[in-house]
C-alpha positions as CSV (number, residue, x, y, z in Angstrom):
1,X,116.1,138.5,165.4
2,X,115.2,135.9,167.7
3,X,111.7,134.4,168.4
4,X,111.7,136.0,172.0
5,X,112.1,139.6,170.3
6,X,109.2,138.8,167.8
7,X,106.9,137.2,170.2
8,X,107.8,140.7,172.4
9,X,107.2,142.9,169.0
10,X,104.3,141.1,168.3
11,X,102.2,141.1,171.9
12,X,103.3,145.5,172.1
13,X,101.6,145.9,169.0
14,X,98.7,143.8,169.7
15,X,98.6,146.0,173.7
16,X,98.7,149.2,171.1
17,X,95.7,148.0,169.0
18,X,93.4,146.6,171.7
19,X,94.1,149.5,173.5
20,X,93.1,151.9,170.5
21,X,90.0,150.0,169.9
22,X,89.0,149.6,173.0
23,X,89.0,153.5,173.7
24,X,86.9,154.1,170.4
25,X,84.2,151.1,171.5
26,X,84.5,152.4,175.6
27,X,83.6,156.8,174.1
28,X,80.7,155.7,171.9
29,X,79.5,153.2,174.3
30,X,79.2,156.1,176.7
31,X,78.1,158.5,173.8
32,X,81.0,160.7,174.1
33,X,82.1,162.9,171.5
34,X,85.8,163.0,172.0
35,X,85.7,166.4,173.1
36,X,83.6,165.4,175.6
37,X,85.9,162.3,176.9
38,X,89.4,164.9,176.9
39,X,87.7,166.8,179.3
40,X,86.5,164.7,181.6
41,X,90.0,162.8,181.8
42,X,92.2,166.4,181.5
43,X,93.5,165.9,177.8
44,X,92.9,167.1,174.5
45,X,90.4,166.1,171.6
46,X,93.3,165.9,169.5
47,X,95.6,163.1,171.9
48,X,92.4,161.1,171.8
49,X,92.5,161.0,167.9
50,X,95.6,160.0,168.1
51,X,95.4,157.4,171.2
52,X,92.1,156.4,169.2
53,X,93.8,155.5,165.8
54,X,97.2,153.7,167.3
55,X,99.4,156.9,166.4
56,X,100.6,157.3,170.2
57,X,99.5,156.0,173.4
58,X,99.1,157.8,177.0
59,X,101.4,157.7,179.6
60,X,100.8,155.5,183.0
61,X,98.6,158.1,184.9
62,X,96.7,158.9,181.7
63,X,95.9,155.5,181.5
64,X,94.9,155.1,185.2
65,X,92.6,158.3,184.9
66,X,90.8,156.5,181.7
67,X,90.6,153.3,183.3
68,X,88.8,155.0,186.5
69,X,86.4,157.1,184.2
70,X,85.4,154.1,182.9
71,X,85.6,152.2,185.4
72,X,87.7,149.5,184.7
73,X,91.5,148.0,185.2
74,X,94.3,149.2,183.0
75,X,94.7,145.5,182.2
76,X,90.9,145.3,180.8
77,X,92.0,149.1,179.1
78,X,94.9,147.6,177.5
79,X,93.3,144.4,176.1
80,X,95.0,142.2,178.7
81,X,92.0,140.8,180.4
């Protein structure tokens, strides 16, 4: 595999866990259960759990609709910024 490829692996799975952690800090920083947070942003407690522990991630407009609930760019969502 060449360097580009593992520099390529390497920055996804860093997007995937900054994103996951920064989900988990953003909820309890608001004091959401995650009940509460898939309701406001129209998903469900369990996508959450899994968003929240790196199992999947959301697509594009569920990542716009939790960066405007919180109020911030899907670049600062995503660890990017």
């Amino acid at each position: 595999m060449s360097t580009y490829f593992r520099c390529k692996l390497s920055s996804i799975r860093f997007v995937k866990e900054a994103f996951a952690a920064n989900l988990r800090a953003l909820r309890k920083s608001y004091k959401l259960k995650q009940t509460e947070l898939a309701e406001k942003i129209g998903t469900t407690q369990r996508n959450i759990s899994y968003w929240e522990n790196g199992m999947t991630q959301p697509d594009i407009d569920t990542l716009a609709r939790i960066a405007d609930f919180f109020d911030i760019t899907i670049d600062e969502l995503v660890g990017r910024k």
